[in-house]
NUTOR-77630 format. One record per residue: residue in three letters; x, y, z of N, C-alpha, C, CB in turn. Coordinates in steps of 0.02 Angstrom, whole numbers, plus 50000, padded with zeros to 5 digits. Last residue first. Glycine has a CB too. Layout:
ALAXYZXYZXYZXYZ;...
***
This chain:
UNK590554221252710591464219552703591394221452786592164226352636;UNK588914217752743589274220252702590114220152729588954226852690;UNK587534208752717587924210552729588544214152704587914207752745;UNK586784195752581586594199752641587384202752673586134194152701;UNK586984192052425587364193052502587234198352560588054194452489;UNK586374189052273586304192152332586564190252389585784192752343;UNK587254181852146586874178952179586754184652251587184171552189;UNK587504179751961587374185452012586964182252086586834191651970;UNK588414172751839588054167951921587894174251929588574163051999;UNK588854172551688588854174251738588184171751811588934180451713;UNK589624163651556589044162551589589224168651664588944152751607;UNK590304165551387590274163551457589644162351500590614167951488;UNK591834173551297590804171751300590784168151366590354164951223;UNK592554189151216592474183651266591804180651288592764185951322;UNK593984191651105593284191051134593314186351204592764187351074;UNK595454192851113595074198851107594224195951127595194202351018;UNK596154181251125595994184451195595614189251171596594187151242;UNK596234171851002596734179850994596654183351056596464186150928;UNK595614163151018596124161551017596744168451039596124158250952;UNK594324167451190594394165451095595164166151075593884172251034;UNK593894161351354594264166551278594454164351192595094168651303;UNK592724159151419593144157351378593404161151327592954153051359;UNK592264160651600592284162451534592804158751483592404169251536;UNK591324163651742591834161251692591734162251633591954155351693;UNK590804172051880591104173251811591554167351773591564179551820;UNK590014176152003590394172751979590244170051922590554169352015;UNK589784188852122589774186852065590234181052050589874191952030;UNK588494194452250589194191152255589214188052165589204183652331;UNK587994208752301588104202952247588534200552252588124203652187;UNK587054214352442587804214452405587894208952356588424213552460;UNK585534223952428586094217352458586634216452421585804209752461;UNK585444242552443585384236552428585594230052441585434236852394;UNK585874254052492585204251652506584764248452476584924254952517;UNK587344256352391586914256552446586074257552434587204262352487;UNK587694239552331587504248452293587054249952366586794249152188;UNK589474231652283588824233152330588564241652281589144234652444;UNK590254214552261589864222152220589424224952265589344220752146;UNK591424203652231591044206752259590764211752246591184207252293;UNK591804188552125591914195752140591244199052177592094199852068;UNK592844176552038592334178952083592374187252107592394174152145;UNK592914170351891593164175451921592764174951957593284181151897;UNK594084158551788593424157851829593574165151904593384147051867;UNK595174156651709594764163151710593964164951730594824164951647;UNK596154154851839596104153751796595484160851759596014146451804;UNK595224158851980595594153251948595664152751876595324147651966;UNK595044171252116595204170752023595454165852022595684175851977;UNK594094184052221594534174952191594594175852121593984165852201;UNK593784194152209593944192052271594334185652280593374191652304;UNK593764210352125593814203052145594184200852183593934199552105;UNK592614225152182593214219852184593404213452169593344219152226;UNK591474234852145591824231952208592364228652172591354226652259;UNK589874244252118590414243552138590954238652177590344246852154;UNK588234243852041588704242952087589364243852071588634237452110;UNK588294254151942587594256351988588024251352063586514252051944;UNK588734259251827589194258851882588804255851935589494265451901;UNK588114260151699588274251551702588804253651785588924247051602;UNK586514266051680587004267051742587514259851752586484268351820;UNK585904260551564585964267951601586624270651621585584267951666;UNK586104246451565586584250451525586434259651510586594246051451;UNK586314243251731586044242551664586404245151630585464244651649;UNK587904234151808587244239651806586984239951750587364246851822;UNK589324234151902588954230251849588154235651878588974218951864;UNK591074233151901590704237351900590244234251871590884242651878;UNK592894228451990592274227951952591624231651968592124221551953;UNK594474230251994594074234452005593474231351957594354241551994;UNK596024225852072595464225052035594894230852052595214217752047;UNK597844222352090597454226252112596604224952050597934234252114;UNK598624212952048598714216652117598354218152133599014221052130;UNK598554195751953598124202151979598614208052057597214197152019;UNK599734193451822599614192651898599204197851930600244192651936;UNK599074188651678599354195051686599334192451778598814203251649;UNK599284180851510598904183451572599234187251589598734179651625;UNK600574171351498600174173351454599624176051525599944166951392;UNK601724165051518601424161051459600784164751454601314152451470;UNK602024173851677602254167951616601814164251580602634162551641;UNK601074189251662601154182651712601574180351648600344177151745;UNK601394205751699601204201351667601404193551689601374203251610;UNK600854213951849601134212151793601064207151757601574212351797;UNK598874221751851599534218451894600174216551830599214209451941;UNK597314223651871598074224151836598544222251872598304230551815;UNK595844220951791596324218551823596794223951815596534212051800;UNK593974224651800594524227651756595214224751808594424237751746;UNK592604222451722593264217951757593554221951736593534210551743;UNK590884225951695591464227951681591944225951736591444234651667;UNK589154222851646589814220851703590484221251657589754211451741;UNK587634228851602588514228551602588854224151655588844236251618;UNK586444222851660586594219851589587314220751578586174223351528;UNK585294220651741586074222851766586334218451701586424219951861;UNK584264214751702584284220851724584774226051719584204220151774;UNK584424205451546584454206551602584584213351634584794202751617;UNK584624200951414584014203051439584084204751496583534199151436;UNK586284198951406585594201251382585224197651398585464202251319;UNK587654205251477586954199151489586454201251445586534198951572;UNK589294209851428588384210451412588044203851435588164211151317;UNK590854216651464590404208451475589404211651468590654203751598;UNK592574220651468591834222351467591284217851422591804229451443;UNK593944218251542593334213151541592784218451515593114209151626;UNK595554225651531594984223751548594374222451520594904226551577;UNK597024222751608596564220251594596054221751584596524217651613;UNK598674230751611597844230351624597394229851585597594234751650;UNK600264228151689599764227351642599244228251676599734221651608;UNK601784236051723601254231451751600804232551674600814234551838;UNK603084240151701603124232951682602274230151687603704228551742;UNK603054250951723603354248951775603164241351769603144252751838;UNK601704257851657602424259451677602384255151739602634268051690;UNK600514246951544600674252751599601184253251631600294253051648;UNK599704240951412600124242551447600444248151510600314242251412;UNK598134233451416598484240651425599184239051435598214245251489;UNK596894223251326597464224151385597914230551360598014216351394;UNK595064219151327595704223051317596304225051357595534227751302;UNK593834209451261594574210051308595104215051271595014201451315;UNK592164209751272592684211151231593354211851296592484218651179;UNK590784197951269590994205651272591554204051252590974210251338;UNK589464189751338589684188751282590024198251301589024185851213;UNK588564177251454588854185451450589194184151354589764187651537;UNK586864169951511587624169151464587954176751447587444164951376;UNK586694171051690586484173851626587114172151578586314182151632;UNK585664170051831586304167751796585964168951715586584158351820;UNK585414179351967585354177651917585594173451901585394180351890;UNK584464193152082584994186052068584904185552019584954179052098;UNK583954204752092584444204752034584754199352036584934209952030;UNK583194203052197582774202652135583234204052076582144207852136;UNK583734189552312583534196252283583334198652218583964199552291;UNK583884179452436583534181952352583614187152355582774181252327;UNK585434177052531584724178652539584484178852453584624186752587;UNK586724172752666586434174252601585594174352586586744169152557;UNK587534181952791586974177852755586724177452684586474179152782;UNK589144184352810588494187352805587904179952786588554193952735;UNK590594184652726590194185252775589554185452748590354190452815;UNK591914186252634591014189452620590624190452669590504184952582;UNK593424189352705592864185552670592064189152680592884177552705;UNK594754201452655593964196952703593754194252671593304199952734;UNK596014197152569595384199952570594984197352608595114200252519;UNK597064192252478597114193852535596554200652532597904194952555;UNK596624174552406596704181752410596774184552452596364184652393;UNK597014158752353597034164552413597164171452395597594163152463;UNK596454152152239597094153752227596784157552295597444157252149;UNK595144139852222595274143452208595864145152226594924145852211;UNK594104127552148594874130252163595114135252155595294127952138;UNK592554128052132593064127752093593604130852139592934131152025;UNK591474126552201591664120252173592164122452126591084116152140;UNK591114137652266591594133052289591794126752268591474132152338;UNK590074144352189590894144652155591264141452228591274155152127;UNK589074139952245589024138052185589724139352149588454141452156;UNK588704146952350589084140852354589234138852298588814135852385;UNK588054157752321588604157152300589294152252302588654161352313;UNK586474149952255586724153252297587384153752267586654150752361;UNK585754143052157585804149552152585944152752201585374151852132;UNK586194127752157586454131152105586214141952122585994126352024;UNK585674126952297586344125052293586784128752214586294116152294;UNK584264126352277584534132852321585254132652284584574131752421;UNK583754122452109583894120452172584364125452212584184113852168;UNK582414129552015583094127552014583394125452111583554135251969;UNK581094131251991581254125852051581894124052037580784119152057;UNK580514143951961580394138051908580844131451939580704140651821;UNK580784151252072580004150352055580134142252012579594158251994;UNK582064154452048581944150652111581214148252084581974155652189;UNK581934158551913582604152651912582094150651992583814156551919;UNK581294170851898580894165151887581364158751905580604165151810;UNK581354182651985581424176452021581264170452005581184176652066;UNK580234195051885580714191251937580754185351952580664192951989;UNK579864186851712579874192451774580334189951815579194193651816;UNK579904178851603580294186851603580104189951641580254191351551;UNK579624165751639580194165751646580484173751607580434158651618;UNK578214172551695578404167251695579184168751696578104163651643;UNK577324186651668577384182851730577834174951724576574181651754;UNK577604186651523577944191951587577974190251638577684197751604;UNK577104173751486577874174351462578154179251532577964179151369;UNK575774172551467576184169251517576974172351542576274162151487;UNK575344180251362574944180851439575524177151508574034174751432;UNK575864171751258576114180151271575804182651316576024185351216;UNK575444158051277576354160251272576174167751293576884159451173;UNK574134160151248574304158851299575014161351334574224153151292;UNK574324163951117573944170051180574104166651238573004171651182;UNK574654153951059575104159551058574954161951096575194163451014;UNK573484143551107574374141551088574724150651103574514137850968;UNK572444147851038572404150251115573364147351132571554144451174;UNK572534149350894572684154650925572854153150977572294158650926;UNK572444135050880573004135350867573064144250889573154132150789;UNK571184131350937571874128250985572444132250940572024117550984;UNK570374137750846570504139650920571014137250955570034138150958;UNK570714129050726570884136050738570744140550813570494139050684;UNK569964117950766570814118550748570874126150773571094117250651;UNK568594121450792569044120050857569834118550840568724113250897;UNK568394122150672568434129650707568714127250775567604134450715;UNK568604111250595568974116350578568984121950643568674119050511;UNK567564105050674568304102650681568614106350660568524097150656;UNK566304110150636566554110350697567364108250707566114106150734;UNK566324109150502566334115450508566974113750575565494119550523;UNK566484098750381566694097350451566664103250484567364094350459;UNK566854109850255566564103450274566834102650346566774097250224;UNK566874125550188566854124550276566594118550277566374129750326;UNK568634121550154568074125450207567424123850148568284136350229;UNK569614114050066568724112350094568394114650137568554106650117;UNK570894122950169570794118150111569864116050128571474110050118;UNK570884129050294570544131650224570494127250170570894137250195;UNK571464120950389570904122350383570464125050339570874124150415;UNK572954120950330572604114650335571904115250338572824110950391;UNK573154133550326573254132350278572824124750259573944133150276;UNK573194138750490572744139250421572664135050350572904144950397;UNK574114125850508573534127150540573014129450493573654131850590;UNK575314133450453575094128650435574524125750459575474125850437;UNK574964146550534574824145650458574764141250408575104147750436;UNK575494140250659574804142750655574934145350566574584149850725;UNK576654137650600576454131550644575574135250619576824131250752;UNK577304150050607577484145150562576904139850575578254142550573;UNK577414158750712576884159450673576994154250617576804166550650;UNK578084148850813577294148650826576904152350757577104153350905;UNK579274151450743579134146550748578424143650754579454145750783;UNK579404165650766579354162750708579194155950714579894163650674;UNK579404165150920578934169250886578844166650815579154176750886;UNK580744157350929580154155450956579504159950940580274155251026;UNK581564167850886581394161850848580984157150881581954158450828;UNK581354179450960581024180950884580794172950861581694185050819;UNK581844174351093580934178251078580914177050999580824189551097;UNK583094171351036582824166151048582054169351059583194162351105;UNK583624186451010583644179750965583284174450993584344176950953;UNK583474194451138583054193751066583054190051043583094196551020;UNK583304180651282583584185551236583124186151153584434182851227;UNK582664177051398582754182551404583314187051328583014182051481;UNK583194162651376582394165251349582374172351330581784164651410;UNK584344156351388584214160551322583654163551311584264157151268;UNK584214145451454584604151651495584474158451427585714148951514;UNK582614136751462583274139151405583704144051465582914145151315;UNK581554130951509582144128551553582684133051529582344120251545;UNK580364135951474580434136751539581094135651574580024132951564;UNK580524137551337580584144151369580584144351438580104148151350;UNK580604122451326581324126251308581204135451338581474125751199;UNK579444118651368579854118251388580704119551376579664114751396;UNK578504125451278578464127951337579094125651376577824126151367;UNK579024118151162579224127051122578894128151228578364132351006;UNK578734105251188579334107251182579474114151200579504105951123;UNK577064106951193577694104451228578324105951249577824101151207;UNK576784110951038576914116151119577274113751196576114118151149;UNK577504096951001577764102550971577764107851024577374104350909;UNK576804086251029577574087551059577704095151026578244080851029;UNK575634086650958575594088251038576274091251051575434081251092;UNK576014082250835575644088450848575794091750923574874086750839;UNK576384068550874577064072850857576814079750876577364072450770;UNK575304061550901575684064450962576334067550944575834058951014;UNK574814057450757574604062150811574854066550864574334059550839;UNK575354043350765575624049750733575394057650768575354049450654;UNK574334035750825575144038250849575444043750822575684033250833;UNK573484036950733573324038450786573974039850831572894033650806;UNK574464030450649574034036050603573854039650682573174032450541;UNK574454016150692575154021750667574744030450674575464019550552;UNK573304010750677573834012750751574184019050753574494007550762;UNK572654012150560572554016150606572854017250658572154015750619;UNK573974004250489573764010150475573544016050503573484009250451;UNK574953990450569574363994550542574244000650553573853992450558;UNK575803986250627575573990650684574773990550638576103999850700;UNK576693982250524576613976450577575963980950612577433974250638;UNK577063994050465576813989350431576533982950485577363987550379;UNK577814002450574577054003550525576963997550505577034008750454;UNK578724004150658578363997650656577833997450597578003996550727;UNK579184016150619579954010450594579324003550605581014010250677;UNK578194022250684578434022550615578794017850582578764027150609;UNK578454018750802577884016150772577814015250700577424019750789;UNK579534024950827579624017950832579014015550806579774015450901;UNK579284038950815579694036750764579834029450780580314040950757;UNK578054043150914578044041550853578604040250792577714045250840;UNK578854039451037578184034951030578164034350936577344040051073;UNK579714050451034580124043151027579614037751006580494040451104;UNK578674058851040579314060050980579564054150980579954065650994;UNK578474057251182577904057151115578414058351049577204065051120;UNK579674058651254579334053151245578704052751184579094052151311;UNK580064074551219580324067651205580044059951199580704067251246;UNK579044079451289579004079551226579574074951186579004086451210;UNK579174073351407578454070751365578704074051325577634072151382;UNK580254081051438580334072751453579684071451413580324069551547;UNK579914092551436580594091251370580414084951400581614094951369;UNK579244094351548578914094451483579274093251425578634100051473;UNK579954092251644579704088151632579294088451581579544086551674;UNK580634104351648581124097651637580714095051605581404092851694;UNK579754109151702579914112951638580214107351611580364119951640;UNK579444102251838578974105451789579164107751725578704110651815;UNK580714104851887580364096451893579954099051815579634093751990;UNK582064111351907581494112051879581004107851841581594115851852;UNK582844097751949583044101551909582434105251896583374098551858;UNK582464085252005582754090752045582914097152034583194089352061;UNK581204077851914581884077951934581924084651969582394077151874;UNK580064071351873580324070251946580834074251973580574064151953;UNK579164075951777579174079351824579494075151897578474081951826;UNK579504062551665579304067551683579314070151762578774067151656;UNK580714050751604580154050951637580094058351690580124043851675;UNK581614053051533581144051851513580544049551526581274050351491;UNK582704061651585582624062751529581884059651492583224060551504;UNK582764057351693582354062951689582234064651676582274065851693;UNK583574045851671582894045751694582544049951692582804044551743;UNK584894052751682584474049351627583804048551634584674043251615;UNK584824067451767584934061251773584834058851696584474058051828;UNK585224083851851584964080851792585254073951789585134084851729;UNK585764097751898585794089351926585164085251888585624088652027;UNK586714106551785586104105351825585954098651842585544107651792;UNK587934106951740587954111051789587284109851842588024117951757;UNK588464095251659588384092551746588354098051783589014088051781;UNK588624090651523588874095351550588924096851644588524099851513;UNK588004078251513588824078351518589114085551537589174076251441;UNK586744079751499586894076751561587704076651545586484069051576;UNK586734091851383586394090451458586774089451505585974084951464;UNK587314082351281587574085551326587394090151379587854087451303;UNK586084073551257586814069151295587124073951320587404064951246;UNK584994081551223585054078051272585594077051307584884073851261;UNK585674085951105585464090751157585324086951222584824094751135;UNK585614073351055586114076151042586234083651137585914079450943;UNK584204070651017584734065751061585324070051082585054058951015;UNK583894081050949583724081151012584124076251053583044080151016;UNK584574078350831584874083850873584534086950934584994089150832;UNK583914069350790584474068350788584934072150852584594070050723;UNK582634071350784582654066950850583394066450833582134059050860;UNK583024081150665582534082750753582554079150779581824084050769;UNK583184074750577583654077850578583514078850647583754082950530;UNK582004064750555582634061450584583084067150608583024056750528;UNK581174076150522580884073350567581744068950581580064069150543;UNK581764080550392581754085950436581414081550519581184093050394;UNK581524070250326582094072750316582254077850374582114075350250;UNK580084068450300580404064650322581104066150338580314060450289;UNK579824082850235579494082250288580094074050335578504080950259;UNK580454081050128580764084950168580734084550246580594090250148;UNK579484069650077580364067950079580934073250145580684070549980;UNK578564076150049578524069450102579384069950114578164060050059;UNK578734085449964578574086750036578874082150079577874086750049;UNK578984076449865579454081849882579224087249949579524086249811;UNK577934069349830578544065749863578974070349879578914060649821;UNK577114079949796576954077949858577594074049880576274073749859;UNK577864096749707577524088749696577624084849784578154082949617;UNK577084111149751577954107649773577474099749725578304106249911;UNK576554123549737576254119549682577044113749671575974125849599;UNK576554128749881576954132449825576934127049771577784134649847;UNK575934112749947576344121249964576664121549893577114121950043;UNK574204108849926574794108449881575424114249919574504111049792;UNK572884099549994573534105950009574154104749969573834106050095;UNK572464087649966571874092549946572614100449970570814091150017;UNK573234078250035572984078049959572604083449951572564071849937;UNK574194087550161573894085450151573784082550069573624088450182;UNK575374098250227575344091850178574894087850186575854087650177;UNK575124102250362574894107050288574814102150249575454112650251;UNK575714096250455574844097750480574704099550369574674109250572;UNK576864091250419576414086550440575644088750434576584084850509;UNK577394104450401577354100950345576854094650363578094099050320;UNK577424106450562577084112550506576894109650439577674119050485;UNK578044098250616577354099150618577184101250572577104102150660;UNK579234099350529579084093150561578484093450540579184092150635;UNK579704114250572579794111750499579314103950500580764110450480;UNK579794112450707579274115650683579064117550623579254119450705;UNK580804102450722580104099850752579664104850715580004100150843;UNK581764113150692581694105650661580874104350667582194099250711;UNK581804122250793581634124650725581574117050672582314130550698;UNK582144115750900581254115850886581334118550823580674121050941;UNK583374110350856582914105550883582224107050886583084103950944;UNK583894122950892584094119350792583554113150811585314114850762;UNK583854124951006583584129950962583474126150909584004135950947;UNK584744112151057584154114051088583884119251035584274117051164;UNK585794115051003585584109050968584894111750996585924100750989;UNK586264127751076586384126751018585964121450974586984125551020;UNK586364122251223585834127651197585954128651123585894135151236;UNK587264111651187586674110951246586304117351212586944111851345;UNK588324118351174588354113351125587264112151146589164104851150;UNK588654126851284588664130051222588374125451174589344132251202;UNK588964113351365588364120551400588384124651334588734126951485;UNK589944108151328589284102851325588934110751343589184094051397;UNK591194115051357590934116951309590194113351278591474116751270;UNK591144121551509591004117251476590814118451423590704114251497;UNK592144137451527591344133951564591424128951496590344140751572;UNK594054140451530593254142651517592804137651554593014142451432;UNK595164149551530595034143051537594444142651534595244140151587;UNK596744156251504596114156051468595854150851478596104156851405;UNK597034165351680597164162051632596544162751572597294155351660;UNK597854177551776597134177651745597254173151647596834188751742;UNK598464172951930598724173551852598144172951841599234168551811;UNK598934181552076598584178852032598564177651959598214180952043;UNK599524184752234599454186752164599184180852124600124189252134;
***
């Protein structure tokens, strides 16, 4: 038997995609006022020290809470991520390629706020030519937060990465209309980089990190998307076969942040029941429903006897079926099959909120060849 505690996933992994969002909406306050504020571009008839000021205001706030997003990164320790990786590009182990575009857009962000703090020693054109590379860091960034985020696949993060790009391309316009048409050619090659930017994003996006298998494609390491991945937590003996089998891809692996609701039953004979209903958004298999029971444990929970889990779109949230198989605390593992398919092996943690009624988290889905 089993006690189903409140214990949760790092709170650096909530803190990590949080600063990360508030970090390009910074940068894209940054650019956007960088490219528009010009002497010949007035926004909304603002006086210029009252740009400059925001504009300056909004550039510390962004390497504030990129440092920030950084440190807990590497303190959270689900992805093997170094310091180094942080700033020097495409080495690391971690989706080399996506990583490595938060490492140059970091490094061109760090280039231009030390040049800045050097201006006066650097001179004008240094600086001015340095400055430059804030522009760059911007698609930078906005490719490497959709390649690495666990959040891509959701509305809120499509819209604010959508707002963000149309923010950017109007400051674009806004910069190119001032004195049309002097300099023809430089205006019209602005305005091509700043469409082929979005068309690119929305040509890429289905085939990239919103189709299948983008976690193996985008070079997460075997070790995080197999189900070895819950032997790093302690677990309590169940009396249940083990999984067996081989493990393998399949096109519903995953890992996805969950968010849902707790409800407990009372039931004759002292026992209790638990249960878990849990949303992935964006994802295929978007329900997963826990349901425990057993009696109630000391200080709170409940001792599992018996379980029953269910996960599927939100058609068919039964589509699999099965059991949990481990429980620490409120790190859950659990089995699921749908015939003439591979068997999921799940693993679930979570954190409960003070009153147990909500619950947020992360779920693992990883394919298991074979069956009980």
């Amino acid at each position: 038997m089993i006690a189903l505690a409140a214990a949760g996933p790092s709170p650096f992994w909530f803190v990590t995609r949080g600063t990360g969002a508030v970090s390009l909406v910074l940068l894209t306050v940054t650019v956007a006022l960088g490219i528009a504020n010009v002497r010949r571009t007035q926004l909304a008839d603002l006086p210029r020290f009252v740009t400059d000021a925001v504009h300056r205001s909004a550039s510390l706030l962004a390497v504030t809470f990129l440092l920030v997003h950084i440190a807990t990164a590497l303190l959270d320790g689900f992805a093997p991520i170094t310091l180094l990786d942080t700033v020097i590009p495409f080495g690391s182990a971690y989706r080399p390629v996506w990583l490595g575009l938060g490492a140059v857009a970091l490094d061109l962000i760090l280039a231009v706020t030390i040049t800045s703090l050097l201006r006066r020693r650097l001179g004008y054109g240094a600086w001015r030519f340095t400055h430059w590379l804030a522009y760059a860091s911007w698609p930078v960034a906005l490719l490497h937060g959709l390649g690495t985020g666990t959040d891509t696949k959701t509305h809120w993060m499509l819209l604010l990465s959508a707002a963000c790009t149309i923010v950017v391309v109007l400051a674009v316009l806004a910069r190119v209309s001032a004195g049309w048409p002097g300099r023809l050619g430089l205006r019209l090659g602005a305005l091509a980089a700043a469409g082929a930017i979005p068309l690119g994003i929305l040509v890429w996006l289905p085939a990239g990190p919103l189709g299948p298998h983008w976690a193996q494609r985008a070079g997460t390491p075997a070790t995080l998307l197999h189900a070895a991945r819950a032997s790093s937590v302690t677990y309590a003996s169940v009396s249940r076969e083990g999984t067996g089998g081989e493990q393998g891809e399949h096109e519903h692996s995953f890992r996805s942040p969950v968010t849902g609701d707790v409800r407990r039953s009372p039931l004759s004979g002292g026992q209790q029941l638990v249960d878990i209903s849990l949303r992935a958004p964006g994802e295929v298999l978007s329900r997963l429903d826990i349901q425990i029971q057993g009696p109630a444990a000391p200080g709170g929970g409940v001792e599992m006897n018996t379980s029953r889990v269910t996960l599927g779109p939100a058609s068919d949230p039964s589509q699999y079926g099965g059991q949990v198989t481990a429980l620490d605390g409120s790190s859950i593992v659990a089995r699921v099959d749908n015939p003439g398919h591979a068997a999921l092996t799940l693993l679930t943690r979570l954190q409960l909120s003070r009153a147990g009624a909500l619950a947020t988290g992360t779920l693992d889905a990883t394919a298991t060849e074979g069956t009980h």
